[in-house]
N, C-alpha and C positions, 0 to 999 in steps of 0.2 A: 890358575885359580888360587885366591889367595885364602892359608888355612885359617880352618876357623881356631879361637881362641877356645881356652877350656872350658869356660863361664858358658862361652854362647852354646859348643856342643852338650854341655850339661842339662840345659835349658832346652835346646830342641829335641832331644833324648827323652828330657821329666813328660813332652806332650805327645810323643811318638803313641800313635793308635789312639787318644784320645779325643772323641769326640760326643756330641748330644749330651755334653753334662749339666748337670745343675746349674743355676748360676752358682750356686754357694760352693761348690766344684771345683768351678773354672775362676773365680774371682779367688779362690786359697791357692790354686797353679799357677796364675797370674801373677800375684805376689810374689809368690814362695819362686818363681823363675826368673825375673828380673834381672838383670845382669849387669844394668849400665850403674855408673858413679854417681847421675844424676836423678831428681825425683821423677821417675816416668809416669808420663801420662797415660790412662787407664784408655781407651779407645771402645768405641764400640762401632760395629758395621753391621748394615743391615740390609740383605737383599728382597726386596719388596716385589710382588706379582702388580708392579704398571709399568707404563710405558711412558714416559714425561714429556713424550713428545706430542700427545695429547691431552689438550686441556683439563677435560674431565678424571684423570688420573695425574694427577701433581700431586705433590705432597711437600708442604712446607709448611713452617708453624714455629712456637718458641716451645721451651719448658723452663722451668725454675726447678735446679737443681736442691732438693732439700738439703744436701752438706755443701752444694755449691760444686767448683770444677778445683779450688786453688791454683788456678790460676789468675793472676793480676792483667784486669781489662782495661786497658783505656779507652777510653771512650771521649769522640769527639760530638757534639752540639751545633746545627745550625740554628742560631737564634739571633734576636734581638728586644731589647731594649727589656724588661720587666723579666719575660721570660730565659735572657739571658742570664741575668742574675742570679735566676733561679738554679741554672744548671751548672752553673759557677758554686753556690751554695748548697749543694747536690755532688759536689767532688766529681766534676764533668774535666777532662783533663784538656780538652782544647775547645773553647767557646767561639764563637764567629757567625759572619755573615759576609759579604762580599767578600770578606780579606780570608777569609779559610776558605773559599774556592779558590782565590788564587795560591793559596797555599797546594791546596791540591794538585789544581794543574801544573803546578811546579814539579810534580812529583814527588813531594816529600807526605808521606800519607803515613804517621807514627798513633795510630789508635786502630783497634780491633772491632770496635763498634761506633754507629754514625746513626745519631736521630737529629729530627728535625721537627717544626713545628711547621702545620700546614702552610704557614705563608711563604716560609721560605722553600718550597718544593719546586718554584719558579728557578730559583738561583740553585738548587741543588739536582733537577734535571738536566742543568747542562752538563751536569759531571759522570753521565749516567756512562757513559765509556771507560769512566775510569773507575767508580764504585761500582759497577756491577758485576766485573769478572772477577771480584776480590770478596763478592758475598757483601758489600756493605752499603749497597745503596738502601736509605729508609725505605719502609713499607709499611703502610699502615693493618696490614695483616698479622705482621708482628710484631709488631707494638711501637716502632720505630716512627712515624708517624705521626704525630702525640701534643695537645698542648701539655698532657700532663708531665712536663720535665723533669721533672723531680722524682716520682714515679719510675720512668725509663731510666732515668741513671742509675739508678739504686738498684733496680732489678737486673741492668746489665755489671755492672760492679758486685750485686750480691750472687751471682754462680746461674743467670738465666744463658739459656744456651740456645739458638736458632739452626733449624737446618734444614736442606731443604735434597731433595732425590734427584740424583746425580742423573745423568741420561742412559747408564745402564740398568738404574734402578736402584742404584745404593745410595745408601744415609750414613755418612760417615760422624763422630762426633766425639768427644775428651766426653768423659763421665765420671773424672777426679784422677788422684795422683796416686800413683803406688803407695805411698806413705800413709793413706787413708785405710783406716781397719775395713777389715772385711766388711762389717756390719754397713758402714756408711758409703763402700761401693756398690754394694745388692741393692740398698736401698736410692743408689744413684740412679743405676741401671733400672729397674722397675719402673722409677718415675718416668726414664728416657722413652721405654718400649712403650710405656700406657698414652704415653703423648703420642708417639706413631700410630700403633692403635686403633684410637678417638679418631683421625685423621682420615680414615682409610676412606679414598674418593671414591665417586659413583662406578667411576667407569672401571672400577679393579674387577674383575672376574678372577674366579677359583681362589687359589689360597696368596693372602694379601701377603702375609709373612713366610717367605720361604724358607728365609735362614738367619743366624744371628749368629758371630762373632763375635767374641772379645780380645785382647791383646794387649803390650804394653810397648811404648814409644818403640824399643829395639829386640822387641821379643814375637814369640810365632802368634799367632793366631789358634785359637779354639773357638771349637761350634757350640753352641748352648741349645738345649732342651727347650722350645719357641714358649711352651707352657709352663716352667718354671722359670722364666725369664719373664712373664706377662703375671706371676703372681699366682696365675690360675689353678 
């Protein structure tokens, strides 16, 4: 077993026994523990009371992060002619219509988000084998969908975040970068929890929010307090 490093034992150490904290808590441990060279990504996980493998209990949706993720999204555009333009003048980083499926199918797929305008939904459900295991087939659920292109670029480029409940029932999702003050991860997290939330489907029986997690790209995980995480 290979030893751990002194940073990292430090780090697993500062969280040893701690759990149900504040967010305001757990987002100063999270920092204050951080280990790696690089800006870690703030994580949030969240084990939800449904079941995804029935309808009436899915949970998928966007949010618009109020400081954003900092992270740099590209984002690709099925479009044409007027509304292409648009997405082009909207800082859409790959524009297309026939020749971006082929690009797809090629397998070179170098963007994190993919909207489309209803007409092209023809030409972009043939890719639905390769957009969909990767989270990026559009959907007019979440906004993906859209003749408004300008709209959807700007919200995906401005820190809008999608997610959707895994089949065990978690929501995984970046909620900003280590380098972010405290103040503007709480109020990351907050937005993130109130969108799950709002969300909560018919078919959820007893308690919707079992558990909430935070964590940072290379660091442990901590449980948060489900009610100082929701604001309440």
């Amino acid at each position: 077993m290979a030893k751990l490093g002194k940073r990292t034992t430090a780090a697993r150490a500062a969280f040893a026994g701690k759990a149900n904290l504040t967010v305001e808590d757990a987002v100063a441990l999270v920092k204050a523990s951080a280990v790696a060279k690089f800006d870690e990504t703030v994580e949030i996980a969240m084990n939800l009371g449904v079941d995804p493998r029935h309808a009436d209990q899915m949970v998928r949706g966007v949010v618009g992060l109020p400081n954003g993720t900092g992270k740099t999204v590209r984002v690709a555009v099925f479009a044409r002619g007027p509304k292409a333009d648009e997405a082009t003048a909207a800082g859409a980083d790959i524009v297309g219509a026939e020749d971006l499926m082929e690009i797809v199918q090629s397998g070179k797929i170098e963007f994190d988000r993919c909207i489309a305008t209803p007409d092209m939904m023809g030409v972009v459900g043939r890719l639905g084998k390769i957009l969909g295991p990767r989270n990026l087939m559009p959907n007019p659920r979440v906004g993906t969908v859209t003749m408004d292109v300008e709209a959807a670029v700007k919200a995906a480029k401005g820190g809008e975040v999608q997610f959707k409940v895994e089949k065990a029932g978690v929501i995984h999702a970046g909620v900003g970068k280590v380098s972010f003050t405290e103040a503007q991860l709480i109020e990351n997290i907050r937005a993130f929890v109130d969108a799950v939330a709002k969300l909560r489907p018919s078919g959820s029986k007893g308690t919707y929010m079992k558990s909430i997690a935070v964590s940072s790209t290379m660091g442990p995980g901590v449980t948060l307090n489900v009610e100082s995480a929701t604001g309440n």
